[in-house]
C-alpha positions as CSV (number, residue, x, y, z in Angstrom):
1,X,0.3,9.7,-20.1
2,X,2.9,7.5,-17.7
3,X,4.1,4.1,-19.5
4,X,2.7,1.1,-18.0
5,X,5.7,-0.9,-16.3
6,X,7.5,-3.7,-18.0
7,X,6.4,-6.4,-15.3
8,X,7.9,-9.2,-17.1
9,X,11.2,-9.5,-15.4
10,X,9.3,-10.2,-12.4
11,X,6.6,-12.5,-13.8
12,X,9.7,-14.4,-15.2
13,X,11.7,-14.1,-11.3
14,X,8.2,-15.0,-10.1
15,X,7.9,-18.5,-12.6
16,X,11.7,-19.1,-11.6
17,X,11.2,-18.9,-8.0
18,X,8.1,-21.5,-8.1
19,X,9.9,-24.1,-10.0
20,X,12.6,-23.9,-7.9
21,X,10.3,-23.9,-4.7
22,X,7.5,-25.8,-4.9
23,X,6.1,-29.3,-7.1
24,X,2.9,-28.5,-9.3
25,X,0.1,-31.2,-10.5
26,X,-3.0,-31.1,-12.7
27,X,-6.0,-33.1,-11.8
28,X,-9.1,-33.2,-13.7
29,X,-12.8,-33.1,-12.1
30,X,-16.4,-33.1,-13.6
31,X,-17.8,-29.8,-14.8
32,X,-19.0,-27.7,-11.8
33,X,-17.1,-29.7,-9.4
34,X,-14.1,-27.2,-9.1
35,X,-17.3,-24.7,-8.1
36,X,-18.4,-26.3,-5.5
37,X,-15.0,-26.7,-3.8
38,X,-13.9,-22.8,-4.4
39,X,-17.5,-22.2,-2.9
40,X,-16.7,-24.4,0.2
41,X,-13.0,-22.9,0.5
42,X,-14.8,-19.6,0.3
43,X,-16.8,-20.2,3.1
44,X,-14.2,-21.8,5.3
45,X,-12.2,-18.4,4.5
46,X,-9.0,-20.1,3.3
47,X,-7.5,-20.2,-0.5
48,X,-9.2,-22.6,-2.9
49,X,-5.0,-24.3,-3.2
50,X,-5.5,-24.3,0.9
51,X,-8.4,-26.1,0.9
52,X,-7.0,-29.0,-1.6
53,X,-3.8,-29.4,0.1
54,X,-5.4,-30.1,3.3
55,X,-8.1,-32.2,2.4
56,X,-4.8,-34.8,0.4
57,X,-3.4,-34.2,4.1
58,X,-6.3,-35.2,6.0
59,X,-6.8,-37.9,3.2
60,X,-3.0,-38.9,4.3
61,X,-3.5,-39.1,8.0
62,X,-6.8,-41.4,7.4
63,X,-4.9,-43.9,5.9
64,X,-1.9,-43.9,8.5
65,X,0.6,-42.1,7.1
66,X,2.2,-39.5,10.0
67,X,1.9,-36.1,8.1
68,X,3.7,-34.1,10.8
69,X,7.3,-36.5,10.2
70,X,6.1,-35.7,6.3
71,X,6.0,-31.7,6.8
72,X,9.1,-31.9,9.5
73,X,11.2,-33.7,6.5
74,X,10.5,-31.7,3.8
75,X,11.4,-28.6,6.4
76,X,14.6,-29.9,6.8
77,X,15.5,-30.6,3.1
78,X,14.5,-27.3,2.3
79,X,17.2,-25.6,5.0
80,X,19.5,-28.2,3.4
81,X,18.9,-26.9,-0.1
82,X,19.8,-23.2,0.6
């Protein structure tokens, strides 16, 4: 019977990696809320994290703020940062 591969040298690359790379945050909804917008990500055919990221973006650019001067900084300080 073959071992099973050790894969926790690249869980622990992996977890590196995303601290490094990207900012995380929790937010708490009502019971059966979380459901309903994994159904409608579902439907639209794009990842449930997809779906909540562009719907803060869209929330953004409704109250004024120019989103494409937000995603063309942060492109830059990430070239800067390599």
């Amino acid at each position: 019977m073959p071992k099973a591969k050790n894969r926790a040298p690249q869980t622990k690359a992996k977890h590196k990696y995303n601290a490094k790379a990207y900012d995380s945050f929790l937010i708490y909804v009502k019971k059966g809320y979380k459901a309903c917008i994994k159904e409608q990500a579902d439907k639209t055919n794009v990842s449930f994290n997809e779906y909540v990221k562009d719907a803060i973006l869209r929330k953004m650019e409704s109250e004024g703020l120019d989103v494409d001067l937000i995603e063309s900084s942060l492109s830059e300080s990430e070239k800067t940062s390599e």
